[in-house]
C-alpha positions in Angstrom: 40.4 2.4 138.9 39.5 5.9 138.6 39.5 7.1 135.2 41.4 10.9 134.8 40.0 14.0 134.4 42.7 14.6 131.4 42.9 12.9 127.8 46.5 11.4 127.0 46.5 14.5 124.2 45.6 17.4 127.1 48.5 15.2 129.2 51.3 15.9 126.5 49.9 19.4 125.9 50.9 20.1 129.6 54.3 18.2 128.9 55.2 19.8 125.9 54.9 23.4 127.5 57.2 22.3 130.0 59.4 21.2 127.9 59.4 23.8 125.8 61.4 25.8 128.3 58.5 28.8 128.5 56.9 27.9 131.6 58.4 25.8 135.0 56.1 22.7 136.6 54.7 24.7 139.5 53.6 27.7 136.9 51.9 24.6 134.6 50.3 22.7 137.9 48.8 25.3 139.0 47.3 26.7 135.7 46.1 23.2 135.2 44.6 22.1 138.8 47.4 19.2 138.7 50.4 18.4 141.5 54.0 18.1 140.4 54.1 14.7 141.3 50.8 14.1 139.0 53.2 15.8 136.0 56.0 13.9 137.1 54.0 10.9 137.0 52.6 11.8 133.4 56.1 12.4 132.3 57.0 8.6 133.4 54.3 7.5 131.4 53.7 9.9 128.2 58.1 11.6 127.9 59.0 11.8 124.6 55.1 11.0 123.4 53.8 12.6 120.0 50.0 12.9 120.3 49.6 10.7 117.4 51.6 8.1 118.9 49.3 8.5 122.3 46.5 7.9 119.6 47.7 5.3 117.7 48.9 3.5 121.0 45.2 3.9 122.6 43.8 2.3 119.2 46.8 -0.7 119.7 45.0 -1.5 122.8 41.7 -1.4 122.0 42.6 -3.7 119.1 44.2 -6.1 122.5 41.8 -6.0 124.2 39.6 -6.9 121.9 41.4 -9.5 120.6 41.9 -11.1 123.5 38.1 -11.7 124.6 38.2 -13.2 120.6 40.6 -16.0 122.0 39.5 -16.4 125.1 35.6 -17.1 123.5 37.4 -19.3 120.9 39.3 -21.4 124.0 36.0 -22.1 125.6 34.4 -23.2 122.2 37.1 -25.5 122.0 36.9 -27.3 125.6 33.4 -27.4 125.0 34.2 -29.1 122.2 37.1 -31.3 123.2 34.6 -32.3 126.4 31.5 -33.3 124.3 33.5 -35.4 121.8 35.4 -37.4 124.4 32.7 -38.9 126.0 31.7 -42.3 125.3 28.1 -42.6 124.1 
C-alpha cells in the first residue's frame, strides 16, 4: 500500500480549517493539491480527531504491532517445544 504524502496531524490541519467554517472543501483541496473525495475520505477516517489523539493512537499501534510479533515468536517457541518433548527417544 502506498504510503500518503500527508502526516495524520497535516490531515486534521486541513479538517479543522474546514470545519472551522473560514474556508469551503474546494478552496482547501485546491490550496492543498488534495480531491474532495481524498478530504472526504480523511474526514471518515480522522472527524472529530485531536492531534494528540492521532498521536497517541499511531503509538497504540505501534505498541500492536509490536506486540503481536512478541506472541507470535513466543507461539513458535512453544510448538517447537511441545514437538521436541513429545517424541519418544
Amino acid at each position: 500500500m502506498r504510503t500518503s504524502r500527508f502526516t495524520d496531524e497535516q490531515m486534521i490541519r486541513v479538517l479543522k480549517q474546514v470545519e472551522s467554517g473560514v474556508t469551503t472543501v474546494q478552496d482547501v483541496s485546491r490550496e492543498h493539491g488534495i480531491s474532495p473525495k481524498t478530504y472526504y475520505r480523511w474526514k471518515q477516517r480522522l472527524g472529530g480527531i485531536e492531534i494528540s489523539d492521532a498521536r497517541r493512537l499511531k503509538e497504540l499501534e505501534l505498541e500492536n504491532r509490536r506486540l503481536k510479533t512478541v506472541v507470535a515468536d513466543l507461539t513458535l517457541r512453544e510448538q517447537a517445544l511441545k514437538e521436541a518433548l513429545g517424541r519418544k527417544w
